[in-house]
C-alpha positions in Angstrom: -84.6 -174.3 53.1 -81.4 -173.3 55.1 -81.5 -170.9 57.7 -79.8 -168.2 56.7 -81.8 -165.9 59.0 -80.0 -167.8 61.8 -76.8 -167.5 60.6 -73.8 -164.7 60.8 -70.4 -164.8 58.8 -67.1 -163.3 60.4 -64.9 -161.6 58.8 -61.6 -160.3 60.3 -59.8 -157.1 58.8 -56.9 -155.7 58.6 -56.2 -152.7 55.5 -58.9 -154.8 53.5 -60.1 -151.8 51.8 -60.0 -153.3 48.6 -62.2 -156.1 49.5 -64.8 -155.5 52.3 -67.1 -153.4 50.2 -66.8 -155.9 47.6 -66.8 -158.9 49.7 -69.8 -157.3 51.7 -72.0 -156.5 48.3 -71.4 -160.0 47.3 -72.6 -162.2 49.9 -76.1 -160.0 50.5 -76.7 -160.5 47.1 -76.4 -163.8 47.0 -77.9 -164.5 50.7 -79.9 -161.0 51.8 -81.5 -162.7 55.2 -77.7 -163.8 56.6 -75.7 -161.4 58.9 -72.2 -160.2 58.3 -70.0 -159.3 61.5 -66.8 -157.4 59.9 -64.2 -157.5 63.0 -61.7 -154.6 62.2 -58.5 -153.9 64.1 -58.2 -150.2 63.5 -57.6 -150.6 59.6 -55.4 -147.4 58.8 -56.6 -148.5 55.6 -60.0 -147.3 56.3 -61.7 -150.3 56.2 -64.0 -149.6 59.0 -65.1 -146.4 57.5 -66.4 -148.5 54.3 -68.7 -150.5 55.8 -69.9 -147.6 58.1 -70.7 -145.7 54.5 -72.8 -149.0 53.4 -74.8 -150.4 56.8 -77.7 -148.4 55.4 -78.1 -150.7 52.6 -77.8 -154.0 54.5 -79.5 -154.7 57.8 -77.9 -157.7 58.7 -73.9 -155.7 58.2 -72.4 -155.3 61.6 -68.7 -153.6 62.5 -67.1 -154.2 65.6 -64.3 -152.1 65.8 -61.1 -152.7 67.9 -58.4 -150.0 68.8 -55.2 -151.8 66.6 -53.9 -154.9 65.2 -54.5 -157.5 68.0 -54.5 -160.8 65.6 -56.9 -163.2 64.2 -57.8 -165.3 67.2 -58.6 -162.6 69.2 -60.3 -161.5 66.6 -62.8 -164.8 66.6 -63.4 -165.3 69.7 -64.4 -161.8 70.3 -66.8 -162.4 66.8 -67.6 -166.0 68.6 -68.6 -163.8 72.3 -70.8 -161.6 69.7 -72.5 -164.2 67.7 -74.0 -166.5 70.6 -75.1 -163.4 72.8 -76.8 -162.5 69.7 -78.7 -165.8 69.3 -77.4 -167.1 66.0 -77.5 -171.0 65.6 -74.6 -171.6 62.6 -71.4 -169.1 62.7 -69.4 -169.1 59.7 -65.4 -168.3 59.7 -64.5 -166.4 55.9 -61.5 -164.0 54.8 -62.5 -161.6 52.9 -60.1 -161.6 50.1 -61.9 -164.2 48.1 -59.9 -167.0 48.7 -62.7 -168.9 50.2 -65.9 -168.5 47.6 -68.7 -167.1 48.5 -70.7 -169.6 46.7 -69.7 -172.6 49.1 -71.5 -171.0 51.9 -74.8 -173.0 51.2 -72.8 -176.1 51.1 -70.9 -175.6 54.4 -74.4 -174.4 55.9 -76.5 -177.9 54.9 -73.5 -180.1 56.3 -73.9 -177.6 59.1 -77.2 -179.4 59.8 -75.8 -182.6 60.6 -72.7 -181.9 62.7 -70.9 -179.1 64.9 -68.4 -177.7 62.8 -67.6 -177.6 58.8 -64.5 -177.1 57.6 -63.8 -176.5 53.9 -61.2 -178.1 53.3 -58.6 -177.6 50.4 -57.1 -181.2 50.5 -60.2 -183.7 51.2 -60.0 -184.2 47.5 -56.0 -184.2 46.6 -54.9 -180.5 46.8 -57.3 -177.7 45.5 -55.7 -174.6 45.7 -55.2 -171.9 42.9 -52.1 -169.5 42.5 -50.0 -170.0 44.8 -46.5 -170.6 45.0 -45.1 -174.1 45.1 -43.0 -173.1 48.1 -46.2 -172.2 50.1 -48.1 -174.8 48.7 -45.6 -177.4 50.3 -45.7 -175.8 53.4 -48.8 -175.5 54.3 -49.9 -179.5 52.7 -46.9 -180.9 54.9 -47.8 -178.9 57.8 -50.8 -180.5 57.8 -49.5 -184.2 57.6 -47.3 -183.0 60.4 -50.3 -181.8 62.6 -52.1 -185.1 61.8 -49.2 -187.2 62.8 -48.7 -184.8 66.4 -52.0 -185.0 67.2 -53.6 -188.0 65.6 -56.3 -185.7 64.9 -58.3 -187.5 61.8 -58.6 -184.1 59.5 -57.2 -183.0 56.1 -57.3 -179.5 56.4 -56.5 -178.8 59.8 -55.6 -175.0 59.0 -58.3 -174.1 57.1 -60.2 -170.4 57.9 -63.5 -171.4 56.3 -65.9 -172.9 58.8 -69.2 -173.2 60.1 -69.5 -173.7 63.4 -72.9 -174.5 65.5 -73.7 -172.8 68.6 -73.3 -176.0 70.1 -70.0 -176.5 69.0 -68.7 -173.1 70.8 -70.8 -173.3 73.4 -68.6 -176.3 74.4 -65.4 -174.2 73.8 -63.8 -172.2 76.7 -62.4 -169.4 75.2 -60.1 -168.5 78.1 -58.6 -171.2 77.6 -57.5 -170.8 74.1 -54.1 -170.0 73.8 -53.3 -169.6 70.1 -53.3 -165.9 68.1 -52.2 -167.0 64.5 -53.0 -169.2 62.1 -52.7 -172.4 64.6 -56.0 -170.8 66.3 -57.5 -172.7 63.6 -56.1 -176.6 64.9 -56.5 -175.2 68.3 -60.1 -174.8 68.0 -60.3 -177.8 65.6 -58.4 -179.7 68.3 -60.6 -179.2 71.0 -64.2 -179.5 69.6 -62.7 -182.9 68.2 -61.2 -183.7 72.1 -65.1 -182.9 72.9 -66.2 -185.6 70.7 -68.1 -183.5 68.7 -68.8 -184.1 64.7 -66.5 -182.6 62.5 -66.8 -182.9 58.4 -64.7 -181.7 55.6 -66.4 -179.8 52.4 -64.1 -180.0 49.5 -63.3 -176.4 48.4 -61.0 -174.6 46.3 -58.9 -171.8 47.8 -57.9 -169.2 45.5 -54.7 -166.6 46.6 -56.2 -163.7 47.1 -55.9 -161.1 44.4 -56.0 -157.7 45.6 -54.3 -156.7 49.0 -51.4 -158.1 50.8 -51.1 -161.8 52.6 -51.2 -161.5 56.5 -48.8 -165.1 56.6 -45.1 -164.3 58.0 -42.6 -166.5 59.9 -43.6 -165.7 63.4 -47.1 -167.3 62.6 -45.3 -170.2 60.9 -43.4 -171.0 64.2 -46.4 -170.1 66.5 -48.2 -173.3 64.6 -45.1 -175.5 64.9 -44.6 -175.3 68.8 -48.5 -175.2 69.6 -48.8 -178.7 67.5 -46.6 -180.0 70.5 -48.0 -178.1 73.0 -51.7 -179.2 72.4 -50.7 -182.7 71.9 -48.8 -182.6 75.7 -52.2 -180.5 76.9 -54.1 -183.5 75.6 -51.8 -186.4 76.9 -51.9 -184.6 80.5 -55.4 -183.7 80.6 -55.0 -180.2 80.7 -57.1 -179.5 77.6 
């Protein structure tokens, strides 16, 4: 039996009204003993004010509130500070527009029990992604052959937002450290568990584009991941990790 009691899923927010509650209802039907941490940067959406209306009915629901928009890494490693004060063994990164399925969460958890971090990974088995634009498509598979080749580092996916990490894996993290805010927070923290010598293994998943709500991607993000590439790979070569 996995240990779902043990386990807590992030979620970062930003105007997700039309998802959370949705998002929310979904994965305690499907897994009623997990916990759900919703991290919301002051939605003017009202996100925040949706799961407030539905804690009642799930126990294991959590909101942490933040004043405004402050990005998605802070975002984690605030969830990341939450989840090991709080005990949990197996943290799980998600979005909550249903691009990442909830049903893959039981097979991320049981790989979970034989390394430090899962990643699903939308290319371990060709390129498994649904709806989205050929343009983006290409960008984000040959930005991930470009991280491989900066960085040597031996991953697929090395972008991808759904994970589960063990408390050992961020344990070993120092999240002072991190330097990333985007979308390369993701190879960042991929980067350094891996530099730790910890065991990493891709779960083939299929990403779908999310259908309600509006994509949080935009060019500064895009160049953010370009120049920290290069700047992790000189971090490494120095020993300044």
């Amino acid at each position: 039996m996995l240990p779902y009691e043990k386990t807590v899923i992030l979620i970062p927010t930003y105007n997700e009204s039309d998802n959370v509650e949705r998002m929310a209802r979904t994965i305690f039907k499907a897994y009623p003993n997990i916990s759900l941490l919703i991290i919301d940067d002051g939605s003017p959406d009202g996100t925040g004010n949706i799961i407030k209306k539905i804690q009642r009915e799930f126990p294991g629901l959590h909101l942490m509130e933040r004043a405004k928009k402050q990005g998605i890494g802070t975002a984690y490693i605030a969830g990341f500070k939450w989840a090991l004060e709080k005990n949990y063994d197996f943290i799980f990164e998600m979005d909550c527009d249903f691009s990442h399925d909830p049903k893959d969460i039981p097979r991320l958890l049981e790989a979970a029990q034989n390394n430090d971090l899962v990643i699903g990974s939308r290319y371990i088995d060709g390129i498994s992604i649904v709806n989205w634009p050929f343009k983006r498509l290409l960008l984000s598979y040959f930005a991930s052959i470009y991280t491989r080749f900066i960085t040597r580092i031996p991953l697929r996916d090395t972008t991808g937002g759904f994970k589960c990490f063990t408390r050992k894996a961020l344990e070993a993290l120092n999240f002072d450290k991190i330097i990333s805010n985007g979308y390369s927070f993701q190879l960042e923290v991929n980067y350094k568990i891996w530099g730790q010598g910890l065991k990493i293994k891709e779960v083939p998943i299929i990403f779908y584009e999310r259908r309600d709500g509006q994509s949080k991607m935009d060019k500064n993000i895009i160049f953010e991941a370009i120049f920290a590439v290069i700047f992790l790979r000189l971090k490494k070569i120095f020993g300044t990790l």
